[in-house]
Backbone bond lengths (Angstrom), bond angles and torsions (degrees), N, CA, C in turn:
res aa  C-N    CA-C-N  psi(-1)  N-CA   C-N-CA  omega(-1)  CA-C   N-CA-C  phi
1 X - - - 1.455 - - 1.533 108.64 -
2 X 1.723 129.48 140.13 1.018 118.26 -155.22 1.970 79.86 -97.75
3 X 1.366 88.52 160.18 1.705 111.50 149.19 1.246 149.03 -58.63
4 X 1.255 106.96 68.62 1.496 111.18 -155.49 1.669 116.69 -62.59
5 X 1.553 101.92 -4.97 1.435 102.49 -165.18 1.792 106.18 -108.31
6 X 1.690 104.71 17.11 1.334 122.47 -177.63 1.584 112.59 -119.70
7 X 1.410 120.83 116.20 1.024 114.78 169.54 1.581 139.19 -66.85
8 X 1.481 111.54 145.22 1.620 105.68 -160.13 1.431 107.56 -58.08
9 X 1.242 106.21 147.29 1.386 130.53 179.67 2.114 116.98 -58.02
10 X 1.215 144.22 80.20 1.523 73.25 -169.87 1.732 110.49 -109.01
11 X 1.205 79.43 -151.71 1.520 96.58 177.03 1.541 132.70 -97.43
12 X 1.326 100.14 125.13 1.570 105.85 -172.91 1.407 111.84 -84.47
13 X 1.244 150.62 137.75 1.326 150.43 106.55 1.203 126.14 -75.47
14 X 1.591 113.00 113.02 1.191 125.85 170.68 1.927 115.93 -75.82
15 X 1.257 110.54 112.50 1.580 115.50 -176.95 1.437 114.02 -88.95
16 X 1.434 128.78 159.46 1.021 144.39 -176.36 1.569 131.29 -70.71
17 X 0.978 128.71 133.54 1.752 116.36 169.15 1.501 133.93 -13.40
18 X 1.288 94.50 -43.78 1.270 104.61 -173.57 1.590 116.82 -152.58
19 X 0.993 116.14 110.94 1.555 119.89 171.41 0.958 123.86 -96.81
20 X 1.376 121.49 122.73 1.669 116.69 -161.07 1.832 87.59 -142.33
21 X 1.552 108.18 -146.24 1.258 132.45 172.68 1.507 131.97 -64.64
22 X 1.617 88.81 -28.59 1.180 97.13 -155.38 1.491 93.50 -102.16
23 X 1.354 142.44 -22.07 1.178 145.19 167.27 1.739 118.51 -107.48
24 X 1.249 113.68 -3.66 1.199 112.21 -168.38 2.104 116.61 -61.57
25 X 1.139 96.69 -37.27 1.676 112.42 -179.45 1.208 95.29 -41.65
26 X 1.890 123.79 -73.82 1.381 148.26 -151.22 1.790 94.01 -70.99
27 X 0.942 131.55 -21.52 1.614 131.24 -172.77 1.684 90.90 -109.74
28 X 1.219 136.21 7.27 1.011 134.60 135.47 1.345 146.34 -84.87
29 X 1.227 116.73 -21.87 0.796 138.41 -158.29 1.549 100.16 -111.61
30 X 1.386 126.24 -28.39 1.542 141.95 -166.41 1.892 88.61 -79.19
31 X 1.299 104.05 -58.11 1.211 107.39 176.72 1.617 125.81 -44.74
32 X 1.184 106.72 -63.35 1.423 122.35 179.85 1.587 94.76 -47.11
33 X 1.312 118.11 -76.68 1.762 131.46 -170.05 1.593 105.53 -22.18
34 X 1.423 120.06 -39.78 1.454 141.96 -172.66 1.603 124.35 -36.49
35 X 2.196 75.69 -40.09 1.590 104.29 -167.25 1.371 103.22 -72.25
36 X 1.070 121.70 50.35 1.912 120.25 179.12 1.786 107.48 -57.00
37 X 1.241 95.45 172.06 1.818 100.99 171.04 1.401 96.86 -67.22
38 X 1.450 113.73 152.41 1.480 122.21 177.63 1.635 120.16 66.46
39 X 1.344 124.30 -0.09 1.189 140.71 167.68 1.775 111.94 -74.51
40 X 1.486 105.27 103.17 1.595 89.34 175.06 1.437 115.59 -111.53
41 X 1.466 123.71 1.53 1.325 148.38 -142.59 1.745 115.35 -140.12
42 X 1.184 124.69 71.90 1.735 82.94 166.36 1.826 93.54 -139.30
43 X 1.384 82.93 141.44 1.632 120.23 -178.82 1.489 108.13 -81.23
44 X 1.154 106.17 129.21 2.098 108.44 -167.34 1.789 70.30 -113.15
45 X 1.099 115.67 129.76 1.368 137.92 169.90 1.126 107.75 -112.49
46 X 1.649 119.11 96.85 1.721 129.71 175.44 1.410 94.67 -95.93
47 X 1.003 148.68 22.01 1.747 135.38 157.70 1.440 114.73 -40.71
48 X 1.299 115.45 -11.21 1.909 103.85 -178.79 1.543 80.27 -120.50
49 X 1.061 150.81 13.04 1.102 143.45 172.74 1.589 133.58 -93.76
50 X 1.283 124.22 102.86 1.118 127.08 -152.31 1.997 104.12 -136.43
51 X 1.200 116.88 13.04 1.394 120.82 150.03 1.316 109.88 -137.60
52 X 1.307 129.01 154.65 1.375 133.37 -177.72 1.243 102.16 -157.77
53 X 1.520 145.59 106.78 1.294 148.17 -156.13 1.571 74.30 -128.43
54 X 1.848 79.09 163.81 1.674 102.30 -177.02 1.305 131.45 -45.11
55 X 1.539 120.38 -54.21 1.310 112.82 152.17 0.790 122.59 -35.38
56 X 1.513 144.60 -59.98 1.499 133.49 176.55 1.805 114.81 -48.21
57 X 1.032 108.76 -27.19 1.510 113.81 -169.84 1.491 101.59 -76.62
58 X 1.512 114.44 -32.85 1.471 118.49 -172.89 1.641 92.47 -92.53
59 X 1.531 153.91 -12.54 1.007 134.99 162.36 1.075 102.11 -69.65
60 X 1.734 132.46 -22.11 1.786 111.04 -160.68 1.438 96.01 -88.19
61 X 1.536 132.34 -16.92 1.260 128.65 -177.16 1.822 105.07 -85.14
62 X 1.095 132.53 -34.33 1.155 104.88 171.59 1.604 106.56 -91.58
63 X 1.350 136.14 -3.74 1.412 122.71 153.51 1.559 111.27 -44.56
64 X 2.092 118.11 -30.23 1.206 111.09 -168.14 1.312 112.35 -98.06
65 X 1.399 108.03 -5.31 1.584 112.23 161.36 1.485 110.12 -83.97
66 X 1.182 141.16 -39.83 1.495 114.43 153.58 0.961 143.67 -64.46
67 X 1.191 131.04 20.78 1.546 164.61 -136.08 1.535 86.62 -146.51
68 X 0.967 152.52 -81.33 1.592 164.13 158.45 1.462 102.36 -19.84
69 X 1.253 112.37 -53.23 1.406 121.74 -158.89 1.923 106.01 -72.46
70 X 1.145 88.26 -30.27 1.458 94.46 -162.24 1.964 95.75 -105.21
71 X 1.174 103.71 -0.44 1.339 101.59 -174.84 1.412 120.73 62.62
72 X 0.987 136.67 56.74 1.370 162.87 -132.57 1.630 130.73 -174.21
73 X 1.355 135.40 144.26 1.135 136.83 -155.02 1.542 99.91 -108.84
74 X 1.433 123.04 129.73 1.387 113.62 143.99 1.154 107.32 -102.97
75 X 1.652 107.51 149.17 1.574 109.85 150.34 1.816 123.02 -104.36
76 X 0.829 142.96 -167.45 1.414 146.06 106.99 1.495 137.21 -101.58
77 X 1.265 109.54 150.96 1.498 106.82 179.59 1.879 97.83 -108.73
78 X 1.002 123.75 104.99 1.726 127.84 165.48 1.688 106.95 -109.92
79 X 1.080 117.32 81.10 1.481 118.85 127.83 1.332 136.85 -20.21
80 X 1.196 117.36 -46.02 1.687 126.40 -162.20 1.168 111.14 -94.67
81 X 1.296 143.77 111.44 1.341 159.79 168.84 1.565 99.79 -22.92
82 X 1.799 122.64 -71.87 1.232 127.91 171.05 1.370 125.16 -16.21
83 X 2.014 98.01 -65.42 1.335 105.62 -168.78 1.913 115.14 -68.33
84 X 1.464 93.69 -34.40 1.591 107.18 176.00 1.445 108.67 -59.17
85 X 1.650 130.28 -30.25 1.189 117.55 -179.16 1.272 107.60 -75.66
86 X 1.324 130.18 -30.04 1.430 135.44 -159.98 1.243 83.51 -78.23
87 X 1.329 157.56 -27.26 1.933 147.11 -148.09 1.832 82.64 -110.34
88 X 1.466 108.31 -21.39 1.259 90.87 -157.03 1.847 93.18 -78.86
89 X 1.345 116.71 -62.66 1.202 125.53 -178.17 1.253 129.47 -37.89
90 X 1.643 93.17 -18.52 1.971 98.80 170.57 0.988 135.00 -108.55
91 X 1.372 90.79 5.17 1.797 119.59 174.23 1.738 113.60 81.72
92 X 1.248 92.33 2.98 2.085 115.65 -175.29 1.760 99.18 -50.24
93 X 1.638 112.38 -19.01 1.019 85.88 -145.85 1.641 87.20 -106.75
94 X 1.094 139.26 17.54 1.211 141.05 167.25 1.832 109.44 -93.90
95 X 0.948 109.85 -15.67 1.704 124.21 174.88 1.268 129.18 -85.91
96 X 1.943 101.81 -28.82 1.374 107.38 -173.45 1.529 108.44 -124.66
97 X 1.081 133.81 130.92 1.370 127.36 176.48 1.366 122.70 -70.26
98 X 1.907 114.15 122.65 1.156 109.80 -150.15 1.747 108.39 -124.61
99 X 0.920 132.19 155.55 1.664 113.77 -174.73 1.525 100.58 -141.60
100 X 1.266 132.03 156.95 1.078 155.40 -154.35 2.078 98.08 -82.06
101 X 1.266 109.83 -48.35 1.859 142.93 170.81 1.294 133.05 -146.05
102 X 1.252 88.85 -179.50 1.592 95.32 -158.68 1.705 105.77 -70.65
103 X 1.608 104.19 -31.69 1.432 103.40 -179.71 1.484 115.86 -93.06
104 X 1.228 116.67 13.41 1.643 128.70 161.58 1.717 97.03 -80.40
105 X 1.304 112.07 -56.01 1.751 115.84 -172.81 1.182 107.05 -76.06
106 X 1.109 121.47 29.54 2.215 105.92 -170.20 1.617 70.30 -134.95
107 X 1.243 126.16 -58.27 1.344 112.99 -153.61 1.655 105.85 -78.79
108 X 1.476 120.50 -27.95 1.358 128.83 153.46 1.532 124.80 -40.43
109 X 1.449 119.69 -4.87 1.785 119.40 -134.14 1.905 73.59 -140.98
110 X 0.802 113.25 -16.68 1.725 112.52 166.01 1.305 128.40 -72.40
111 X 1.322 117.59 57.96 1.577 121.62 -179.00 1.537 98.39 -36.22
112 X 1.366 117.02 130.49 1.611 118.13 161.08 1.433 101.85 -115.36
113 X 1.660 97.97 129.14 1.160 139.09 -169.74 1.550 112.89 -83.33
């Protein structure tokens, strides 16, 4: 029987330097995978991430359609001015919930009940 008096756990993915073309599918797909049963939470942690080209921008949007799908929250954590302009310019960043760190998104990721 789960713990109703415990808040969900979630899940971190730590992302790569750089998301481009050539990795963007697999950093999509890492994400999505996340969405397990009982998953209501998972945090895409771009803190080492400091390029994010379009493909990557279109993996974080269907990371946020499985996030939908599964009824479930993504966040991101973007730090980097760069990467934040790139979410900013595509408007990604009004769609996806975005936090400054990791302990902005963990403590964000605490539904209070």
């Amino acid at each position: 029987m789960a713990d109703l008096d415990r808040p969900p756990t979630p899940v971190i993915v730590p992302l790569p330097a750089e998301i481009d073309i050539a990795n963007g599918a697999a950093v999509g797909q890492q994400l999505c995978s996340a969405f397990a049963p009982g998953v209501t939470i998972v945090i895409a942690d771009m803190t080492a991430t400091v390029f994010c080209d379009s493909s990557g921008v279109s993996q974080l949007v269907l990371a946020h359609h499985c996030a939908a799908a599964h009824r479930a929250q993504l966040r991101l954590v973007v730090p980097h001015d760069q990467v934040l302009g790139v979410l900013k310019v595509t408007g990604v960043d009004h769609m996806l919930a975005v936090y400054p760190s990791l302990d902005a998104a963990l403590a964000a990721a605490s539904p209070s009940t």
